[in-house]
LOTIDREN-126626 format. One record per residue (C-alpha): x, y negated, z; residue in one letter. Coordinates in steps of 0.25 Angstrom, whole numbers, plus 5000, padded with zeros to 4 digits. Each point is the difference from the previous one (the first is absolute). Example, Ala and Ser with C-alpha at 12.3 -4.5 7.8 and 13.67 -1.06 7.14 Angstrom:
// residues 2
504950185031A 500649864998S 
This chain:
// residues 776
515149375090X 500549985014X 499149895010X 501249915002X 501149964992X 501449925005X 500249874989X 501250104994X 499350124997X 498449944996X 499650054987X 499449924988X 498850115003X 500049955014X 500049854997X 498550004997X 499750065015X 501049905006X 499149874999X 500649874993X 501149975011X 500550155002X 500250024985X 500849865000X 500850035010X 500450124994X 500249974988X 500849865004X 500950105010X 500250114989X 500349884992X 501249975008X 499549865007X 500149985014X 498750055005X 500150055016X 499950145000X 498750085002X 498950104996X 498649984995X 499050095005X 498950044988X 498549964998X 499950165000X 500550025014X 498649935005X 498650045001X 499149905004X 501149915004X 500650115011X 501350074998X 499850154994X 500850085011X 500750074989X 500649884996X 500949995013X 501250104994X 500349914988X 499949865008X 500950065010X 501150044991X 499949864994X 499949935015X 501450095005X 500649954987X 499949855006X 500949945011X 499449995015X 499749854998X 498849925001X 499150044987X 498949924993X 498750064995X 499349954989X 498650024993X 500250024985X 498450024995X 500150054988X 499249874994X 501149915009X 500949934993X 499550044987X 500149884987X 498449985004X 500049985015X 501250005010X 499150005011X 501149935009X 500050045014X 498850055000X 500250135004X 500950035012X 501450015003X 500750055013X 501549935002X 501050045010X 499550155000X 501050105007X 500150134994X 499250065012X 498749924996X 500050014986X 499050104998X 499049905009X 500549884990X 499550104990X 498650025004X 499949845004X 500349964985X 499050104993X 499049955010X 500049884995X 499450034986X 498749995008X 500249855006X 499049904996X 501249914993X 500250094990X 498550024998X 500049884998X 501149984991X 499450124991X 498649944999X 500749874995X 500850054989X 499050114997X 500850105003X 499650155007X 499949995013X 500550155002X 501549995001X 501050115000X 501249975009X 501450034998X 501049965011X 501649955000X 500850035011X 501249914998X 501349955009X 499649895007X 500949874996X 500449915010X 499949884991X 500649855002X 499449964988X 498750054995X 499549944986X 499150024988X 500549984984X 499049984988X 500750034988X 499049904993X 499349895004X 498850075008X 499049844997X 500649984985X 500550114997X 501249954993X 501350094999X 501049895001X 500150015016X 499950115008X 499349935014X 500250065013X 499949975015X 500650055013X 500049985016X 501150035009X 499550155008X 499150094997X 499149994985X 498650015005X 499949865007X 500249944985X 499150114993X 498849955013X 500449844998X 500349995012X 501249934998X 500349914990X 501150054991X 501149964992X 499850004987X 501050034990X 500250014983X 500950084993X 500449954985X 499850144991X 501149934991X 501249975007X 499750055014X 499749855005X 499549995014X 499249885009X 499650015014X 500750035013X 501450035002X 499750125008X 499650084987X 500949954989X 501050105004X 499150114997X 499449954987X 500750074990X 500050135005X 498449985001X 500149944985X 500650134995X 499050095008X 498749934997X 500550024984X 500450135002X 498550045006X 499349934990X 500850094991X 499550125008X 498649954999X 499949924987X 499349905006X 500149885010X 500050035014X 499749955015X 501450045006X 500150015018X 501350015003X 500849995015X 501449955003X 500950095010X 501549975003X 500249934986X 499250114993X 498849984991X 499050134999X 498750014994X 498950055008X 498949984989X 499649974985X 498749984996X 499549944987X 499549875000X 498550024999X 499649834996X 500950044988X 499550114995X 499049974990X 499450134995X 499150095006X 499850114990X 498950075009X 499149885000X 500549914987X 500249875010X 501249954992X 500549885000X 501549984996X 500349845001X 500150055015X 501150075001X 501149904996X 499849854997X 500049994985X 499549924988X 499050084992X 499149974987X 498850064993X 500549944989X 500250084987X 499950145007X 498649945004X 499650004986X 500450144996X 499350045014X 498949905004X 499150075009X 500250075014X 500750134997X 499550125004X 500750105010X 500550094989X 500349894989X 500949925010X 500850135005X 500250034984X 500549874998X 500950005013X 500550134994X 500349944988X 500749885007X 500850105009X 500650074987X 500649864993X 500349965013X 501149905000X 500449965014X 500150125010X 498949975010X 499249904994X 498850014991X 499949884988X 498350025003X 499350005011X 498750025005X 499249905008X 498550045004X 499950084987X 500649904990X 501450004994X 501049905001X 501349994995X 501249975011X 500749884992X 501049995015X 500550134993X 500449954986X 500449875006X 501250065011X 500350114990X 500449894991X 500549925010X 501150125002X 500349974986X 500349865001X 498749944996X 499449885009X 498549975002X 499749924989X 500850084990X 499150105004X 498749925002X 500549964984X 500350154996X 498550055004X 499149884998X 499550074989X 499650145006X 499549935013X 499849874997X 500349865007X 500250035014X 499349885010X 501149925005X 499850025014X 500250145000X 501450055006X 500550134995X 500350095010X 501250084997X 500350145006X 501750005005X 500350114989X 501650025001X 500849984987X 500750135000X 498950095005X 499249954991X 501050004989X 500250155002X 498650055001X 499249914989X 501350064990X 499750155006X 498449974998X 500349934985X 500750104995X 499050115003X 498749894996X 500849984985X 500350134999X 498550065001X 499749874992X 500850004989X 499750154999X 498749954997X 500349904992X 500450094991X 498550095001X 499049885000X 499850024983X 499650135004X 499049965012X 499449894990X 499750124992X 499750115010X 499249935010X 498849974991X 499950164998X 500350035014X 498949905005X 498950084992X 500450135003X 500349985015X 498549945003X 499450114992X 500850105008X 499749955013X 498550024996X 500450134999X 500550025013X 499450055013X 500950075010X 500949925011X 501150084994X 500049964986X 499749875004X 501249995008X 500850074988X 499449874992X 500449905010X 501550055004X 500350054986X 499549914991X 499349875003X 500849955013X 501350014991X 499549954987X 499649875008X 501550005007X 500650024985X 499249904994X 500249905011X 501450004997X 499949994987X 499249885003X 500949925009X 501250004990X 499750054988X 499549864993X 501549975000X 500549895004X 499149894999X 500649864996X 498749925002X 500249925014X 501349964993X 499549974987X 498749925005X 501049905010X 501049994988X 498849954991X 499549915011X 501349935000X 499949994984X 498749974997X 499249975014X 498850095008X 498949994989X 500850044988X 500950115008X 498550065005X 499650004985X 501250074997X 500050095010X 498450044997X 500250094988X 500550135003X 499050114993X 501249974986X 499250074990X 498850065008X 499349975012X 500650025013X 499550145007X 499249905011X 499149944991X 499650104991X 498750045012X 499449884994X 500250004987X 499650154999X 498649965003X 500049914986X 500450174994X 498950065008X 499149904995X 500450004986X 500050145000X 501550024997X 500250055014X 499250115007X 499549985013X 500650135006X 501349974994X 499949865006X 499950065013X 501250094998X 500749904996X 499749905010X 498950045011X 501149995010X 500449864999X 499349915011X 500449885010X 500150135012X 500850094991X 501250045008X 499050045013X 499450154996X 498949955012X 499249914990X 499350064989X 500549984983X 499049944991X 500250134994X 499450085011X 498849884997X 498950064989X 499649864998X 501449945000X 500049974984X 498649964999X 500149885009X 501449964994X 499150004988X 499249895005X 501149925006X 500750014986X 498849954992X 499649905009X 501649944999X 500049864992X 501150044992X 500650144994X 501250035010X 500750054986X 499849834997X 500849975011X 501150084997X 500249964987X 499849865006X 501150015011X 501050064988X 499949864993X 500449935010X 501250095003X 500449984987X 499749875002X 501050005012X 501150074992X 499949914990X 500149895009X 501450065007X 500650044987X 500049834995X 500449985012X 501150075001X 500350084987X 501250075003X 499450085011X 498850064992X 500650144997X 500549985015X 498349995005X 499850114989X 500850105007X 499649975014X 498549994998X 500150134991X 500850075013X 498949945009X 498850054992X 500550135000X 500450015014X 498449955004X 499450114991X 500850115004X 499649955015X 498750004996X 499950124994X 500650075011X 499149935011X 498750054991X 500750125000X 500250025015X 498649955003X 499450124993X 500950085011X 499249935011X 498750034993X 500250165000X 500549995015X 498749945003X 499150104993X 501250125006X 499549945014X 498449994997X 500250154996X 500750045013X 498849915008X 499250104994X 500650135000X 500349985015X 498849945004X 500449875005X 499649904989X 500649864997X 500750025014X 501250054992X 500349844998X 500249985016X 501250114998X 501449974997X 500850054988X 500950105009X 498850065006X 499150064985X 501150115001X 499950025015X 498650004998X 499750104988X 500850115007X 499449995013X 500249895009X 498949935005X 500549915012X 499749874992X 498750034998X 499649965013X 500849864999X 499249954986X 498949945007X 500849925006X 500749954987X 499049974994X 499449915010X 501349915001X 499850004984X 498849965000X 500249895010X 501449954992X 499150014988X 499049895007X 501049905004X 500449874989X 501150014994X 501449965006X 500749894997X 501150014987X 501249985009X 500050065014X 501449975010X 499950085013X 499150085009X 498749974993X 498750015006X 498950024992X 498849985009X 500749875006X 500449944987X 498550014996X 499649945010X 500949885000X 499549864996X 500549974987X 500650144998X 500849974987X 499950124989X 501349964993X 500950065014X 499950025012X 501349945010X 500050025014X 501249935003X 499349874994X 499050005011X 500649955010X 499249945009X 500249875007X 500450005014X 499649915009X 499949975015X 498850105000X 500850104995X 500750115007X 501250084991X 500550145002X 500650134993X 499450034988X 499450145006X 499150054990X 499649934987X 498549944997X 499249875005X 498850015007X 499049915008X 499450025012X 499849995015X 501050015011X 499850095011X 501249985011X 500350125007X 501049995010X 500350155005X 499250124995X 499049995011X 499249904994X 499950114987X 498350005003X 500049854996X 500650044987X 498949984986X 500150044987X 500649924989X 500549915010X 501549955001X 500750075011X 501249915007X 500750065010X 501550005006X 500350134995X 499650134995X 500450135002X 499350134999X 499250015008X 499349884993X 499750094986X 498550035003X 499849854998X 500649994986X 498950034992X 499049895005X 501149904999X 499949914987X 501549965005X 501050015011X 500949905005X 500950015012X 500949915009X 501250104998X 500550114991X 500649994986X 499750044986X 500450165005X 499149995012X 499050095004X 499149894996X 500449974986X 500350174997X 498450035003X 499549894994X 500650024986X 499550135000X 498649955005X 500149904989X 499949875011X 500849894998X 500749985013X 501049895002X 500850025012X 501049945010X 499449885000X 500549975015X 498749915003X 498850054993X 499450045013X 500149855005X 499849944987X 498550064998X 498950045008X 498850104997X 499149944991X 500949924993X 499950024983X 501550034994X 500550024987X 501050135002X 501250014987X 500650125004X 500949974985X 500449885006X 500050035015X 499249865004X 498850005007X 499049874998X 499149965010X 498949934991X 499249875005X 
């Protein structure tokens, strides 16, 4: 591999010795976009931040390649621009090099690994300090404009605007915020533009680039871009790193951050009540990903551990297809429940036809792998009993990596893929939702619900036979070994392999023993009970309207049948989620490293048991961020926006049935100052006024810094600030970049913030809101 590549020629290889903006700049130039022509010089070409002199043959066939023009030299640290941390400007850049002094632009730009701002930076986001440096020599654009574009909302995160700002000259004074900038949206659907004339001419043509980079990087991105003699280039992509939600080395995850949605816990938090562990929540994302529906989206999400479900999804999917807001609110009420009237739905700006296309592409693939296995689940009904013994006694049996691994990629990981399938349509099609609104109409809620309440036909419904199975142990018609096979894997954890089965519990069936006995009334009583009165109710519905009783018949026979057979399968796959946990205790012991097999991910077991080990280091870590998301309260049922979980819990009156950012607007009065929304969260503190960076010493933590502006230079302050708020700058400013990476609310461009407060004064800072609040 050579030290340096130009943008045409660098190598997929190459790209992960290129640092995040030399690998975007080639990959956006190889694309075809307008990217000014260039070379980056590779991490491998330095030793301790100094040019190898062996480097110096392949730079100069890249430098004799360029024009003899003015050239900019850029840092691209491998851990710069990354979907973590962007580290914007903090390493160093050399602009309007001539060719001659290149090499001295080189060694300025390396040296600047070691300056205290990146220190700093590092410390912050916990990054490691020790940096390796590649560097992109690039022709120098004279610009007349100079702009960024967020191809999402970088505060709210939502997709239906993509937000931008430029200045006339050079970029770096709006990067600083040293000027204030004009700010601009771009409609995704439709191509609308608002803001200044100047740009309107260019809008389309950065339109149809931002989408065609995000197509490049499948993700959302923080686009610079410059104007020269009516032509638009890019000269950097990054993604945007307060939208991206998962860090898979830590498990900090948080997906209500990355676009402004409306999500709820309910019904998917039944199935999944607790905070998931690393490895259950990737097998369920895997899961997700392979029904996936819209290209790009996921229907569940993760927030600090918990599963949600994104109802914006289902509700602009069906928008598409002509349904309006209440329809849909009507067509889920009884999957999510009554949504709280003061809750907006976000919807994302899906296009008919692209969404047309792909959903058709996707169904047709999703029905056929279903209805193939519609036509096995007899088949698994039968088998997976058998296979559920035989698999946990072979495991037992087990003790190599490579046989484990044989186990996992041969047999359980696809059984579990297989079932799931066969689990998500091959019920049928379920006529329940329907049938219950058609009987409220006919006969009102009480009677619909009794009708609605018998679905074990002959039998008893696959979910209640755990309790009456204690009755047969007790009676003696049921052994207590069979009763574990049969049901030791059914609990209120089930579908996360991290908690234990009652099962693995040797006291499990004694103590439902006592609970049974100690019951006031035989649960086989209120059975029989509850089928009175549904018989009750059909006798009810049938004098009432006599001409529909076969009708009833028909469709209550169709729903039993459709509830067992879901049942069935759900017991069923649940086994499949037992063995995986007792495959995964196994491995802990045969590798050595215990129940820190849970803080893996799903993609990693195989990895693992033929060799690699690079996670190993990174469990720790996992499993102190679930620990702490296993300490917090639960969220609130409906969840619309960025949500905070420390914040809302510490809230006055914090509500537990949703969480609404946009309903907490504060009032403004005159002691009020308003802004940019800069960087979301509320906090409360004392101001500290500093009017250049000279005063920095005066500077205490957890103080509220206000300030004219920020650039740079000014990062080391960050961390001790509880908020930042500046006279100048907007939303893409130095100021509002660093502190939503910091985590700070910041509200900035206030224009009289410095004259507005003095040192000492206590303010309420909403960087959602973009108000500061001088309290009495």
């Amino acid at each position: 591999m050579n030290y340096a590549y130009n943008f045409r020629e660098a190598t997929d290889e190459s790209f992960a010795f290129a640092g995040g903006k030399g690998a975007s700049l080639c990959r956006m130039y190889q694309a075809g976009l307008l990217v000014p022509d260039g070379f980056v010089i590779l991490s491998s070409a330095f030793e301790n931040n100094t040019l190898k002199p062996e480097a110096k043959a392949d730079i100069d066939k890249c430098l004799i390649l360029l024009p003899d023009v003015p050239l900019a030299v850029r840092s691209s640290a491998l851990s710069e621009d990354s979907a973590k941390t962007s580290y914007a400007g903090e390493f160093e850049s050399v602009l309007d090099v001539p060719k001659a002094d290149v090499y001295g632009a080189i060694a300025t730009v390396a040296a600047s690994v070691s300056s205290e701002r990146v220190s700093e930076y590092s410390k912050a986001h916990g990054a490691d300090k020790e940096h390796k440096i590649a560097v992109v020599v690039q022709i120098m654009i004279q610009t007349e404009i100079s702009g960024v574009l967020f191809s999402a909302d970088p505060i709210m995160g939502s997709h239906v605007n993509m937000v931008g700002n430029f200045v006339f000259g050079a970029g770096e004074q709006l990067v600083s915020g040293e000027n204030n900038a004009f700010p601009f949206t771009l409609s995704r659907i439709g191509t609308k533009y608002k803001g200044d004339k100047a740009f309107e001419p260019y809008a389309k043509a950065m339109h149809k680039a931002a989408i065609r980079i995000e197509d490049i990087f499948g993700r959302k991105m923080d686009i610079e871009w410059v104007i020269k003699d009516r032509t638009l280039y890019i000269v950097q992509a990054r993604p945007i790193t307060t939208l991206e939600t998962i860090n898979l080395d830590t498990y900090e995850i948080n997906q209500s951050l990355d676009t402004d949605a409306l999500w709820t816990s309910n019904n998917v938090g039944e199935a999944v009540p607790d905070v998931m562990s690393p490895f259950t929540w990737s097998l369920l994302r895997e899961m997700d990903l392979e029904c996936q529906k819209v290209p790009g989206y996921y229907m569940f999400g993760n927030i600090c551990g918990r599963t949600y479900t994104n109802v914006s999804l289902i509700f602009s999917s069906l928008k598409v297809y002509g349904f309006n807001v209440p329809r849909v609110k009507k067509l889920i009420g009884d999957v999510f429940g009554q949504m709280p009237e003061n809750i907006e739905v976000p919807m994302y700006p899906f296009k008919a036809f692209e969404l047309f296309k792909e959903m058709f592409i996707r169904s047709k693939k999703n029905l056929k792998r279903i209805n193939d296995s519609k036509k096995q689940k007899a088949y698994y009904l039968e088998h997976t009993p058998v296979w559920y013994v035989q698999t946990l006694k072979k495991i037992e049996s087990v003790h190599s990596k490579q046989d484990l691994h044989n186990l996992w990629t041969s047999d359980v990981r696809p059984f579990l893929s297989a079932l799931w399938y066969i689990w998500f349509g091959g019920a049928g099609s379920t006529t329940l939702t329907t049938l219950r609104k058609k009987l409220v109409n006919l006969v009102g809620e009480e009677q619909a619900n009794l009708l609605c309440s018998n679905f074990s036909g002959s039998g008893v419904l696959v979910s209640m036979q755990p309790v009456l199975g204690i009755g047969q142990v007790i009676t003696g018609s049921l052994t207590r070994e069979k009763y574990i096979e049969l049901y030791g894997h059914r609990s209120p954890h089930e579908f996360d392999v991290y908690y234990p089965y009652p099962a693995d519990d040797p006291d499990y069936i004694d103590h439902q023993i006592k609970e049974y006995r100690n019951l006031d009334i035989d649960p086989t009583a209120l059975l029989k009970k509850q089928q009175a009165e549904f018989e009750k109710a059909k006798r009810h519905f049938a004098r009432k309207y006599p001409n529909k009783q076969k009708w009833l018949e028909k469709k209550l026979e169709t729903v039993s049948r459709d509830a067992n057979t879901r049942e069935s399968l759900r017991n069923e796959f649940i086994k499949v989620f037992r063995v995986m946990r007792h495959l995964l205790l196994k491995i802990g012991e045969v590798t050595g490293i215990g129940e820190d097999v849970f803080m893996m991910y799903c993609f990693e077991v195989p990895k693992f048991l033929q060799g690699d080990v690079s996670m190993i280091d990174k469990l720790p870590l996992r499993r102190a961020n679930f620990e702490e998301y296993q300490s917090l309260p639960v969220f609130p049922q409906w969840i619309r926006g960025r949500f905070n979980p420390r914040e809302w819990i510490n809230s006055p009156g914090r509500s537990q049935l949703y969480y609404d950012p946009n309903n907490q607007m504060p009032a403004i009065s005159g002691s009020a100052v308003k802004g940019f929304a800069g960087a979301p969260g509320t906090v409360e503190g004392k101001v500290r006024v500093l009017h250049s960076f000279e005063q920095a010493a005066e500077f205490q933590k957890g103080e509220i810094l206000v300030t004219p502006l920020t650039n740079i230079g000014w990062t080391p302050l960050f961390p001790k600030a509880a908020a930042i708020v500046t006279d100048l700058g907007a939303p893409l400013s130095h100021a509002a970049i660093v502190a939503r990476e910091f985590g700070i609310p910041a509200v900035v461009g206030c224009g009289n913030a410095t004259t507005e407060f003095k040192t000492g004064d206590i303010v309420v800072v909403n960087g959602s809101m973009g108000v500061v609040t001088k309290k009495d």
